[in-house]
N, CA and C atoms as a LAMMPS dump frame, in Angstrom:
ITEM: TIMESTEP
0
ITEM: NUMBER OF ATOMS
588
ITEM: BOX BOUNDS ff ff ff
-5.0000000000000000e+02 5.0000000000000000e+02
-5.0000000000000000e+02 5.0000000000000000e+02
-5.0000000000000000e+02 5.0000000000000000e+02
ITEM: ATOMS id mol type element x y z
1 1 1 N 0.845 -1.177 0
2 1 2 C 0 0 0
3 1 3 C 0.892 1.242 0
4 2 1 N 0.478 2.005 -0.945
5 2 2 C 1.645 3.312 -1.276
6 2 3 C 0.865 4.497 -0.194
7 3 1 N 1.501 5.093 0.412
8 3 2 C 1.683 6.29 1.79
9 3 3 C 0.521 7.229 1.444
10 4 1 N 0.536 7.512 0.045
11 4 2 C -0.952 8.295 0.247
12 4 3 C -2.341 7.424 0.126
13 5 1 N -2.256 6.383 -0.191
14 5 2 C -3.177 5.293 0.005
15 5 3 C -3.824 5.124 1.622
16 6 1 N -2.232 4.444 2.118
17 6 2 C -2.427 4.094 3.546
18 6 3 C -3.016 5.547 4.448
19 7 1 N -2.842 7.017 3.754
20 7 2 C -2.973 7.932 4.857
21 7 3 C -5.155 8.246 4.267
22 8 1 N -5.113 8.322 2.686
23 8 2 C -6.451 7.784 2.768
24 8 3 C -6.943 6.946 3.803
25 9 1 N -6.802 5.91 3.862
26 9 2 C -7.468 4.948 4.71
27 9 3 C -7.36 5.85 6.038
28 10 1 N -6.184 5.932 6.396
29 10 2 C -6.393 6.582 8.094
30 10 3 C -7.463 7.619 8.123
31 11 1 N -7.634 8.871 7.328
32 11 2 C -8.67 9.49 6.995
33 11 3 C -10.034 9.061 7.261
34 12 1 N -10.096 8.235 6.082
35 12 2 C -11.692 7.736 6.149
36 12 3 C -12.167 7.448 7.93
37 13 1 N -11.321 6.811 8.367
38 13 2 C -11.311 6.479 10.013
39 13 3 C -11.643 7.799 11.312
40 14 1 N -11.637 9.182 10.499
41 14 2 C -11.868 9.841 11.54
42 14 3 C -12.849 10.651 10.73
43 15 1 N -14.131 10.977 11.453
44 15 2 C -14.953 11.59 11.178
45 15 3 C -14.657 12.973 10.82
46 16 1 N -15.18 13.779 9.229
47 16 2 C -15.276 15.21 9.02
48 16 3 C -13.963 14.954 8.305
49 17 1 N -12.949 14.128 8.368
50 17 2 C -12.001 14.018 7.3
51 17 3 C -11.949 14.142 5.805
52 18 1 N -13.025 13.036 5.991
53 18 2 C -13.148 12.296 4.102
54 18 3 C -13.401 13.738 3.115
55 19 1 N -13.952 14.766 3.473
56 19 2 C -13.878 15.609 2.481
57 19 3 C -12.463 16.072 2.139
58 20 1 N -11.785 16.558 3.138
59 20 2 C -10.543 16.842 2.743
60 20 3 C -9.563 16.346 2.242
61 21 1 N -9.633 14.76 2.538
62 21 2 C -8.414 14.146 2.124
63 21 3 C -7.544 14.09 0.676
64 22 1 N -8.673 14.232 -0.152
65 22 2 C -8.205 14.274 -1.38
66 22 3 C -7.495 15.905 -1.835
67 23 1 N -8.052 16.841 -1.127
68 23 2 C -7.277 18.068 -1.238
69 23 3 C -6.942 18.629 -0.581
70 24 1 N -5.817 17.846 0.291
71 24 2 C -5.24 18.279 1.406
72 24 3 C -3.945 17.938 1.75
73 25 1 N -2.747 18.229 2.805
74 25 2 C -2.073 17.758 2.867
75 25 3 C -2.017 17.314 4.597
76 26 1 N -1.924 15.997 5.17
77 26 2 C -1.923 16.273 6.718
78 26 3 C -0.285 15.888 7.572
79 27 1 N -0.331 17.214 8.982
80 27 2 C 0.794 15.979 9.214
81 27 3 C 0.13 15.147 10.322
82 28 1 N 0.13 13.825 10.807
83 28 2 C -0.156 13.52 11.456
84 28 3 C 0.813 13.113 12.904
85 29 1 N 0.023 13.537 13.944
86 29 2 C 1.354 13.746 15.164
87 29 3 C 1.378 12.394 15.282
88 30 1 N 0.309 11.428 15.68
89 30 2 C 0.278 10.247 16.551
90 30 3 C -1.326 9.382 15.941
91 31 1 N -0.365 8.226 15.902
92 31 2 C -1.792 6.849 15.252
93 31 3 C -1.739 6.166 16.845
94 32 1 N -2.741 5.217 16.78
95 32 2 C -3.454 4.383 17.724
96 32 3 C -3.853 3.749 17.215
97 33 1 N -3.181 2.483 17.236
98 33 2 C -4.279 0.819 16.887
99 33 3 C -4.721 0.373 17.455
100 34 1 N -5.919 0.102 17.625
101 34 2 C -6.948 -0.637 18.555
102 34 3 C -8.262 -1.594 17.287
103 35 1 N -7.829 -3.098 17.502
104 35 2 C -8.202 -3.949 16.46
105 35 3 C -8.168 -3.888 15.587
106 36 1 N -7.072 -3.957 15.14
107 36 2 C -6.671 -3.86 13.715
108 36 3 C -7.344 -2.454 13.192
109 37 1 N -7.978 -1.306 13.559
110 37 2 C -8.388 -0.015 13.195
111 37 3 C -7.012 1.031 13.55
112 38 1 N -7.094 1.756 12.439
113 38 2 C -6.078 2.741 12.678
114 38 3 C -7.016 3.925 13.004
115 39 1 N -6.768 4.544 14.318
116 39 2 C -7.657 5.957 14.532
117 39 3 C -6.702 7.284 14.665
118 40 1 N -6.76 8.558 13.853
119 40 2 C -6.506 9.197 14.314
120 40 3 C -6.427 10.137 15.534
121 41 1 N -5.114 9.928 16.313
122 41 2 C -5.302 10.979 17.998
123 41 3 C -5.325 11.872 17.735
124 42 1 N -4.049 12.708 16.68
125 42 2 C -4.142 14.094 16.946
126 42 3 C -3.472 14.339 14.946
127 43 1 N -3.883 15.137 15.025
128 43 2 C -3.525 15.781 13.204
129 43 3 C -3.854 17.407 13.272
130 44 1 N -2.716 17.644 12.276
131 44 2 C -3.02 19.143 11.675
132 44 3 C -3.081 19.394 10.239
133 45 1 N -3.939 20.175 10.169
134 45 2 C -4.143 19.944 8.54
135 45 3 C -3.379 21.421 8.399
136 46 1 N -2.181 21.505 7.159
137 46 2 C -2.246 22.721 6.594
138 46 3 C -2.334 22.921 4.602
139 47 1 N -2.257 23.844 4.362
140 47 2 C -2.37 23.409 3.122
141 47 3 C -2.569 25.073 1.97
142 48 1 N -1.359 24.827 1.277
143 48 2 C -0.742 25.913 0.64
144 48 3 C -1.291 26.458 -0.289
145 49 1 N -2.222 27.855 -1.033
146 49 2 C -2.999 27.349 -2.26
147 49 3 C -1.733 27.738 -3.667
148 50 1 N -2.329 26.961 -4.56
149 50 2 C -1.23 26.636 -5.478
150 50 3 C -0.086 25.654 -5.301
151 51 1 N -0.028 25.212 -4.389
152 51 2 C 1.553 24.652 -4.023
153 51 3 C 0.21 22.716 -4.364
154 52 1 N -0.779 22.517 -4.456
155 52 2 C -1.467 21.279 -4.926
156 52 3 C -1.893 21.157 -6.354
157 53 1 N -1.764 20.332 -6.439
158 53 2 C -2.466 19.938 -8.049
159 53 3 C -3.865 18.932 -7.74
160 54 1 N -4.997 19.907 -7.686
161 54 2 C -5.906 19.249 -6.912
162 54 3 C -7.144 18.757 -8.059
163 55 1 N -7.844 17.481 -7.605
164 55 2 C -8.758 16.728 -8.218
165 55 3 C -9.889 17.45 -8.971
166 56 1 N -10.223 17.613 -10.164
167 56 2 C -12.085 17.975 -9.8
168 56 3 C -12.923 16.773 -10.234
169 57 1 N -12.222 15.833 -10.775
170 57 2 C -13.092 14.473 -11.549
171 57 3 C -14.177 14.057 -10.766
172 58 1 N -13.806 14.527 -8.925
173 58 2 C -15.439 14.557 -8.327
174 58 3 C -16.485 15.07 -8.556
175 59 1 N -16.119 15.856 -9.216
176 59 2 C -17.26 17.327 -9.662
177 59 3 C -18.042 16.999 -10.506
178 60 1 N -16.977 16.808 -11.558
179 60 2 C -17.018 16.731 -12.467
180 60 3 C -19.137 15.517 -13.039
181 61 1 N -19.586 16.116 -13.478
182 61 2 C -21.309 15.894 -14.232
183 61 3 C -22.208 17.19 -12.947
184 62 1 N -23.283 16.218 -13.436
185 62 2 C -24.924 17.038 -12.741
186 62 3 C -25.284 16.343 -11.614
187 63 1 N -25.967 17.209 -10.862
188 63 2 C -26.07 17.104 -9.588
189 63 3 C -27.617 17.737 -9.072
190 64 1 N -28.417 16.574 -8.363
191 64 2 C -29.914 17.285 -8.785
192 64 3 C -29.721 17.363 -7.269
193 65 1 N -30.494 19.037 -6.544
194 65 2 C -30.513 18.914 -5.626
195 65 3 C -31.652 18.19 -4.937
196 66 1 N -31.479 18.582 -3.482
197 66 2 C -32.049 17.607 -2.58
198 66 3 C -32.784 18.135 -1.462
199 67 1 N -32.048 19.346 -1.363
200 67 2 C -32.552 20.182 -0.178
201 67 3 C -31.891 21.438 -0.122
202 68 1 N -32.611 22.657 -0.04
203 68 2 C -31.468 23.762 0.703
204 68 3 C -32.244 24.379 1.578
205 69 1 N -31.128 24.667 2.501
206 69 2 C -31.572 25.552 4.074
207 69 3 C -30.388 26.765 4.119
208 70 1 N -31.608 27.459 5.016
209 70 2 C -31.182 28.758 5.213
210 70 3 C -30.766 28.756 6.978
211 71 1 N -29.576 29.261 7.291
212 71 2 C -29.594 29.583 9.078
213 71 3 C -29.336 31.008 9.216
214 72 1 N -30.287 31.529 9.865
215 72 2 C -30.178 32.912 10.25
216 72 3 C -28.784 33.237 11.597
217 73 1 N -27.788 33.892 11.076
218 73 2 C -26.849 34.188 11.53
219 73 3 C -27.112 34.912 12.862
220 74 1 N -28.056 35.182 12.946
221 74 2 C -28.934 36.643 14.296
222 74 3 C -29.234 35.61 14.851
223 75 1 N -30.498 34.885 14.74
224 75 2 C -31.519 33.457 15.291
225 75 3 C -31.311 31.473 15.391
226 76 1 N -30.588 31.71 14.729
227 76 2 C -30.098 30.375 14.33
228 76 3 C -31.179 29.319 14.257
229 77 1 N -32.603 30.116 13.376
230 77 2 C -33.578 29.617 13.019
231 77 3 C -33.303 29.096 11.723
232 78 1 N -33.655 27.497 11.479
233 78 2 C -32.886 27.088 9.96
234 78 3 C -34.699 27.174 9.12
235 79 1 N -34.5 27.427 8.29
236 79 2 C -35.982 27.35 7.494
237 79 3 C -35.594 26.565 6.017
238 80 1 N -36.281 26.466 4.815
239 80 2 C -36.245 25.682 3.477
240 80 3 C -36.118 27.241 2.811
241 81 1 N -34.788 27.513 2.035
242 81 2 C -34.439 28.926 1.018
243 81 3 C -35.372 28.959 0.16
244 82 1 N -35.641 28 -0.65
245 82 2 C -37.059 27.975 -1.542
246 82 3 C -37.694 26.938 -1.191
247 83 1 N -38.361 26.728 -0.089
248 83 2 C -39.204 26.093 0.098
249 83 3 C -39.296 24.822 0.213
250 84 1 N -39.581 23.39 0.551
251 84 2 C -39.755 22.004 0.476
252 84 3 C -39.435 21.957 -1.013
253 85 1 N -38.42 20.573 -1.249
254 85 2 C -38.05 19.815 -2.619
255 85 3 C -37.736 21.076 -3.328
256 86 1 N -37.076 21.86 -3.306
257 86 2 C -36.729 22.695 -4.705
258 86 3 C -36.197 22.137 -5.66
259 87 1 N -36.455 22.57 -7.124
260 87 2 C -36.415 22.02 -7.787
261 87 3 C -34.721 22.508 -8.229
262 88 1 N -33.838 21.726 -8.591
263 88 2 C -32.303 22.151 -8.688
264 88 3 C -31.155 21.362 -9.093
265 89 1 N -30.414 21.938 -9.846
266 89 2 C -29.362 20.942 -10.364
267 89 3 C -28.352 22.106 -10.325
268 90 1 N -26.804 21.13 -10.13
269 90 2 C -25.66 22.283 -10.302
270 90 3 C -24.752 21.159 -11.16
271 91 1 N -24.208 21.729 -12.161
272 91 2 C -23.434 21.17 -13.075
273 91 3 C -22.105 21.95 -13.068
274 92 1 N -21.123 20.616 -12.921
275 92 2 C -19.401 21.072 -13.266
276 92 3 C -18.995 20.25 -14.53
277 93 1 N -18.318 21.261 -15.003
278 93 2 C -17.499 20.356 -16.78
279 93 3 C -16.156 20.327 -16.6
280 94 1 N -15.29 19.78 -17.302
281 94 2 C -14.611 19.417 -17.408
282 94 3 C -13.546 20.538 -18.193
283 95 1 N -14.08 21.444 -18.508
284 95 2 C -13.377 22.607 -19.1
285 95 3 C -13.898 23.696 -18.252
286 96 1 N -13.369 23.62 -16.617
287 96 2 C -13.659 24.39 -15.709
288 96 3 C -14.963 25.266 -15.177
289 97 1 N -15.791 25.134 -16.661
290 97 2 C -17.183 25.717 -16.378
291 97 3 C -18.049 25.257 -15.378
292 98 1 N -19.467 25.773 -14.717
293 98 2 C -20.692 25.206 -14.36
294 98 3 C -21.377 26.168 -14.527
295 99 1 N -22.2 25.365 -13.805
296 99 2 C -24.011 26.42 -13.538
297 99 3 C -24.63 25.88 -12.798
298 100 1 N -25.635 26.455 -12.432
299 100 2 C -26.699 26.367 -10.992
300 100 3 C -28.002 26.73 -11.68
301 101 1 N -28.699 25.985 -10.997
302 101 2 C -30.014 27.045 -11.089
303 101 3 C -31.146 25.963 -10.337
304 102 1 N -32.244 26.653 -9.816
305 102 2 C -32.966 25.829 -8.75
306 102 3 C -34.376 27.072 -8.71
307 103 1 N -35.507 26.282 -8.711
308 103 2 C -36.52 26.674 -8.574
309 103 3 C -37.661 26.445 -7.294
310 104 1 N -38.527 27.411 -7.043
311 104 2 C -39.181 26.912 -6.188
312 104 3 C -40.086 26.245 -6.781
313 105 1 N -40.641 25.123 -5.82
314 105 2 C -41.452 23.927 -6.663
315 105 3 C -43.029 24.362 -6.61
316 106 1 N -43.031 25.233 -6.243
317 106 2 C -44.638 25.657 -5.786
318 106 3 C -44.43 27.76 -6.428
319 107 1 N -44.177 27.771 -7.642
320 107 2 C -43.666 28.466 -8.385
321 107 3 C -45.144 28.994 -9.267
322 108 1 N -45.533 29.973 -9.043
323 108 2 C -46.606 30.074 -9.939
324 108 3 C -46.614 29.922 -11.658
325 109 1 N -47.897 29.43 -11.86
326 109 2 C -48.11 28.328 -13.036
327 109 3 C -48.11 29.424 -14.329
328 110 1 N -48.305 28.799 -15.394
329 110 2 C -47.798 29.273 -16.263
330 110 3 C -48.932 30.545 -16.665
331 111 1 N -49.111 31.755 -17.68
332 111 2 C -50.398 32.319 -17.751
333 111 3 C -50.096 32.757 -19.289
334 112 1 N -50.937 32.807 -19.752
335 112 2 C -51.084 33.164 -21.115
336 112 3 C -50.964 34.873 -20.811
337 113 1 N -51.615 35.674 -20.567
338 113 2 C -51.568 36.808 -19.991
339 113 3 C -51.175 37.44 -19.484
340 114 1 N -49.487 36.868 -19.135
341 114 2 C -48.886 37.031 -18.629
342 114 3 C -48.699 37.412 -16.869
343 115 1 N -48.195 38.544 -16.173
344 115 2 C -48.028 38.768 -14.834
345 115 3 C -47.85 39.938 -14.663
346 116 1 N -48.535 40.609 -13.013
347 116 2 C -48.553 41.449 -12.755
348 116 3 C -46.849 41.791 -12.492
349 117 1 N -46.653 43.076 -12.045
350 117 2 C -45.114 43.658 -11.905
351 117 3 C -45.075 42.794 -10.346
352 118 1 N -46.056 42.681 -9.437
353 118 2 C -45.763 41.896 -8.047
354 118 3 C -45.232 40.51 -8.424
355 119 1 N -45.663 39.568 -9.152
356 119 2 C -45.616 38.618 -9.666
357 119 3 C -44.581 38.264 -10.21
358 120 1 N -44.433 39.508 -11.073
359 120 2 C -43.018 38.808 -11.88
360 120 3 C -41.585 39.496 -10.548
361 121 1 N -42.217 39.917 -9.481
362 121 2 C -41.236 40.097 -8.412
363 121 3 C -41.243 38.956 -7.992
364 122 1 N -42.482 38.171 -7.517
365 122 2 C -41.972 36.913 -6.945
366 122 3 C -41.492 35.756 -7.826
367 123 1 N -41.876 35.899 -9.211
368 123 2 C -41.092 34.814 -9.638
369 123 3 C -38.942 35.041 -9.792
370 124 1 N -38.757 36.191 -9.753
371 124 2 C -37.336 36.93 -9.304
372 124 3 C -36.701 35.741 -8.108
373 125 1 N -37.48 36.412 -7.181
374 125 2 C -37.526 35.899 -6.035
375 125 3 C -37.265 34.264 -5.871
376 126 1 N -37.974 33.497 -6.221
377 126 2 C -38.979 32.152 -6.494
378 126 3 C -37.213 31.166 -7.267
379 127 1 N -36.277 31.896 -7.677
380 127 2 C -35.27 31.044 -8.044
381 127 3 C -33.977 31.753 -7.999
382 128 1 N -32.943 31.072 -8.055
383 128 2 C -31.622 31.607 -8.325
384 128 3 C -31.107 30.647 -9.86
385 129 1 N -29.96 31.45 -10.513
386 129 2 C -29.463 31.056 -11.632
387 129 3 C -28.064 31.989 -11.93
388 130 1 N -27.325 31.272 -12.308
389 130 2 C -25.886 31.738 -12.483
390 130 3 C -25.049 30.681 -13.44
391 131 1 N -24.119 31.436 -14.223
392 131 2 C -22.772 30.935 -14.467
393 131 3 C -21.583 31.375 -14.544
394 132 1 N -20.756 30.375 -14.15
395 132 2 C -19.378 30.832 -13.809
396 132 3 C -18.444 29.758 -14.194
397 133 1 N -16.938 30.305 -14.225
398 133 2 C -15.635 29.465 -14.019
399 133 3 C -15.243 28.598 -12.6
400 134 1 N -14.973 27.585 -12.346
401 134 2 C -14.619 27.539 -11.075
402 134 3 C -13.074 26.559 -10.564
403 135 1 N -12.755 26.755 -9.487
404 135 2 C -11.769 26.343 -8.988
405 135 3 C -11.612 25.695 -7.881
406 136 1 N -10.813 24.834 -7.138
407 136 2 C -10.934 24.007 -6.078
408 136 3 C -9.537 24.982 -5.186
409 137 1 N -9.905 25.089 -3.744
410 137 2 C -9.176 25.412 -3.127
411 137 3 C -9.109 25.017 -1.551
412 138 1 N -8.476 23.847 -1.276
413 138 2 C -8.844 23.388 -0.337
414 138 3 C -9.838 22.577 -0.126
415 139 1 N -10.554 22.587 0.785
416 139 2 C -12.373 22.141 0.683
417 139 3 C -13.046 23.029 0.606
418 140 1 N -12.684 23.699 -0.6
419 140 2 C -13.329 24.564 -1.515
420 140 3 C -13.922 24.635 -2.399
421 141 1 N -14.83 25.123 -2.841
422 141 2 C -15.11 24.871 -4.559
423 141 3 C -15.17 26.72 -4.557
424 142 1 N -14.912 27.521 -5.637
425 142 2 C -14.827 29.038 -5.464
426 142 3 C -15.334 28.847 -7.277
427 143 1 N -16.626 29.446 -7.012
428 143 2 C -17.394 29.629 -8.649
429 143 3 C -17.31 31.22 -8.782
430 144 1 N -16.435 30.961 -9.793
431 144 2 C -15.992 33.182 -10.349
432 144 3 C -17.195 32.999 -11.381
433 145 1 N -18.181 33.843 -10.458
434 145 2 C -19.212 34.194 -11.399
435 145 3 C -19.289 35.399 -12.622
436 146 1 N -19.738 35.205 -13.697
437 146 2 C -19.65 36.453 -14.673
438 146 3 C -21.1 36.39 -15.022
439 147 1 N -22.136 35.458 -15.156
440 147 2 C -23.506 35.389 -14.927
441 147 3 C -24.035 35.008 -13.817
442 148 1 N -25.128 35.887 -13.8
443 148 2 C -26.248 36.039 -12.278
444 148 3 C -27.4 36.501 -12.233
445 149 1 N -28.657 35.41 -12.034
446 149 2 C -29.715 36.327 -11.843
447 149 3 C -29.967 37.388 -10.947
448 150 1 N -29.096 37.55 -10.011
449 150 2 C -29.153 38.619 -9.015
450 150 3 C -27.366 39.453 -9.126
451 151 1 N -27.438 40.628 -9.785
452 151 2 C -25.998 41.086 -9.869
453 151 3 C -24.97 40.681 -9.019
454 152 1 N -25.591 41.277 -7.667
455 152 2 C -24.926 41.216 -6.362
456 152 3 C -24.23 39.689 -6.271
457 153 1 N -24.439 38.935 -6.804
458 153 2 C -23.333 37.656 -6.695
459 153 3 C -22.552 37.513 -7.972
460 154 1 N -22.225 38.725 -8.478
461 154 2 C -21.016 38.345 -9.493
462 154 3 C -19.837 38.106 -9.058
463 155 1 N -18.559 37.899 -9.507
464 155 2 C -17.382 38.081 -8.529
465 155 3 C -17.411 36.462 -8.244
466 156 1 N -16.532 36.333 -7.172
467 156 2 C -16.029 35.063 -6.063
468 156 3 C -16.809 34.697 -5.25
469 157 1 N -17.753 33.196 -5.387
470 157 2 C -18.051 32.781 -4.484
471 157 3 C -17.537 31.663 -4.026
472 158 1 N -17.238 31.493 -2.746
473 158 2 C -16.282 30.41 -2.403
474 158 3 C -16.942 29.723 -1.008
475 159 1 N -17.513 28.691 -1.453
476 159 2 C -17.908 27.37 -0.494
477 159 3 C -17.126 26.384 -0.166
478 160 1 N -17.747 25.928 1.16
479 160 2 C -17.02 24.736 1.508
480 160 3 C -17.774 23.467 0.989
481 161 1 N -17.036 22.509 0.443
482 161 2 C -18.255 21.23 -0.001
483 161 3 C -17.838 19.984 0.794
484 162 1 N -18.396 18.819 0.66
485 162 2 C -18.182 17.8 0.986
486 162 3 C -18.781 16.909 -0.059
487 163 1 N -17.773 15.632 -0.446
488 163 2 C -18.349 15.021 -1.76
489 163 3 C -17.998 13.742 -0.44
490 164 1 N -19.326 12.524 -0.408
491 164 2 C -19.334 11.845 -0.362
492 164 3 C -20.374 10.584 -1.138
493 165 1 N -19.274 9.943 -2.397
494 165 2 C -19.715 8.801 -3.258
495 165 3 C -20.76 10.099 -4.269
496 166 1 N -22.195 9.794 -4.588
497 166 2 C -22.654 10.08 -4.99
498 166 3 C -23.834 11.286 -4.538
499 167 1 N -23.013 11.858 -3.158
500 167 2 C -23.888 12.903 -2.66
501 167 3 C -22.511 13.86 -2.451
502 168 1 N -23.238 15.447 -2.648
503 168 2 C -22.124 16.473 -2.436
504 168 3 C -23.195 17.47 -1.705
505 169 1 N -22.506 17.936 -0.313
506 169 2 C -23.075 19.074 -0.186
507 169 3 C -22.17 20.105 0.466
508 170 1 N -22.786 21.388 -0.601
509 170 2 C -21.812 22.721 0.061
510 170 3 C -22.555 23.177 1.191
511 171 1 N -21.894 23.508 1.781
512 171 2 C -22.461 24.423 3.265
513 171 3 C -21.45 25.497 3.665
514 172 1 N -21.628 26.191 5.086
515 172 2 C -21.038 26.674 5.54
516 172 3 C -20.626 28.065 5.65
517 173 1 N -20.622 28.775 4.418
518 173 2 C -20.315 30.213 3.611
519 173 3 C -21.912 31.132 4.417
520 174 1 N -21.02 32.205 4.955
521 174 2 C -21.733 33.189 4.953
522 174 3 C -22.453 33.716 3.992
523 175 1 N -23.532 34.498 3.884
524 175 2 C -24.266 35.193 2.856
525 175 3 C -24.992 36.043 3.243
526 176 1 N -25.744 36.615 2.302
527 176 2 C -27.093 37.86 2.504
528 176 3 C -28.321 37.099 1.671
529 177 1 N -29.529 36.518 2.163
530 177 2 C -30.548 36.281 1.604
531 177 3 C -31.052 37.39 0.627
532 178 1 N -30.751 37.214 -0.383
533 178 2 C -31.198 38.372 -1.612
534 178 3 C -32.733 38.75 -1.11
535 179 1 N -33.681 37.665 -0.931
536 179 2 C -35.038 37.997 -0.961
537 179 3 C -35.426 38.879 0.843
538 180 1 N -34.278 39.063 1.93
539 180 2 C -35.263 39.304 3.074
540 180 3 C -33.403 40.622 3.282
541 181 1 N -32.882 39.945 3.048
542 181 2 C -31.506 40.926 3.7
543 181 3 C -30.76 40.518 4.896
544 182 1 N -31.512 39.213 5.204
545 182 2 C -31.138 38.872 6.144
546 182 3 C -29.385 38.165 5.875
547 183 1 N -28.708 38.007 7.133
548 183 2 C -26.77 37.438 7.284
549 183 3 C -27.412 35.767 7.459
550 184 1 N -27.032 35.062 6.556
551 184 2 C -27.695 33.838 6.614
552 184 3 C -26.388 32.796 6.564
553 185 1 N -26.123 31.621 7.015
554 185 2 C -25.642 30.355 6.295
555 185 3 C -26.163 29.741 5.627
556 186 1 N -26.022 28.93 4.169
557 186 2 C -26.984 28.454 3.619
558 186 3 C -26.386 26.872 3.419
559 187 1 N -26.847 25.483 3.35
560 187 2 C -26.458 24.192 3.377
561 187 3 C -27.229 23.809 2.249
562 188 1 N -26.727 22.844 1.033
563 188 2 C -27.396 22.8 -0.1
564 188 3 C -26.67 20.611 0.153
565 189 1 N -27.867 20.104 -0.334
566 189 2 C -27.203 18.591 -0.551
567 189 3 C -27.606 18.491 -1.77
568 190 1 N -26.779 17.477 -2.946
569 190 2 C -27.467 17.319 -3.82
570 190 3 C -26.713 15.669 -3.841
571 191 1 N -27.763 15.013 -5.193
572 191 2 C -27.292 13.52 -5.888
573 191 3 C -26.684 13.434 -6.732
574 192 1 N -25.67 12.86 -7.397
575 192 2 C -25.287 12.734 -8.687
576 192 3 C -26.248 12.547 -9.755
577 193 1 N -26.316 12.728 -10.719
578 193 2 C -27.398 12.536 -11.784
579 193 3 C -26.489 11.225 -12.581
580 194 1 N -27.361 10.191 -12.806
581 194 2 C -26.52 9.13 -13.397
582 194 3 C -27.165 8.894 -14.55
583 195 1 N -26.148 8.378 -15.733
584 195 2 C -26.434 8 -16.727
585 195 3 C -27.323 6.723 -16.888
586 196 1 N -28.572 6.896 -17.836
587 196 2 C -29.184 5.992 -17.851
588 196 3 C -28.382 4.531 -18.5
């Protein structure tokens, strides 16, 4: 077993690891075997940006979401950002691109007649949509946006993710709820989308 193999494995063994391991570097002070399990006692993670040549082949396809929540930074009341089941996929390519976009599922229906100016505020409201370049930095993913349905997120956004197997979810990143103004955390899970 080759050293970054064996330090995988030690990884997987301590909880909140497995995201990082693949883009990270650790030193580890001290192992403990107890039945044949290797557990980590004590570790420090540091980790240089640029100085890695880091993975995205995790990223890499579509990703239907699953859930997103909002935590109020003031209340630490968590609520649904658009509501129960939003409707949502985030896609990474392979030529550094993605996109996002996610709807509320209870989204008013279609009208021949179109919509009042309130209306077409809440359908504003009712979704987010963007595209951008992106980059891995750490347990990072940082999407340099140049499209946005809401200006105010052009520029650098930089999340923390966690990819485990066929589920990824970013969390963690401060924000401003476009629709209330509120200082929010927001937690997004999604599935891999698999080829039929």
């Amino acid at each position: 077993m080759t050293r970054a193999a064996e330090l995988r494995d030690i990884l997987r063994c301590g909880e909140g690891f497995e995201r990082a391991y693949s883009y990270s570097v650790f030193q580890l002070d001290s192992l403990q075997v107890i039945s044949g399990q290797r557990l980590i006692v004590t570790a420090h993670h540091y980790w240089q940006k640029g100085n890695l040549d880091l993975d995205k082949s995790g990223l890499l396809g579509s990703w239907r979401m699953i859930s997103w929540t909002r935590k109020s930074v003031e209340t630490g009341e968590v609520t649904d950002a658009l509501g129960p089941e939003p409707i949502g996929y985030i896609a990474y390519h392979a030529d550094g691109r993605m996109m996002a976009t996610v709807f509320r599922r209870d989204r008013l229906s279609a009208s021949v007649s179109g919509w009042s100016e309130e209306e077409k505020s809440q359908l504003f409201d009712d979704m987010l949509a963007y595209v951008a370049s992106y980059s891995l930095e750490g347990d990072r993913v940082v999407h340099h946006v140049d499209g946005s349905w809401n200006p105010n997120w052009h520029g650098d956004l930089s999340r923390p993710f966690v990819l485990e197997g066929d589920r990824l979810v970013i969390s963690g990143a401060p924000g401003v709820d476009p629709r209330t103004g509120d200082e929010v955390v927001y937690r997004m899970e999604f599935t891999k989308v698999l080829a039929d």
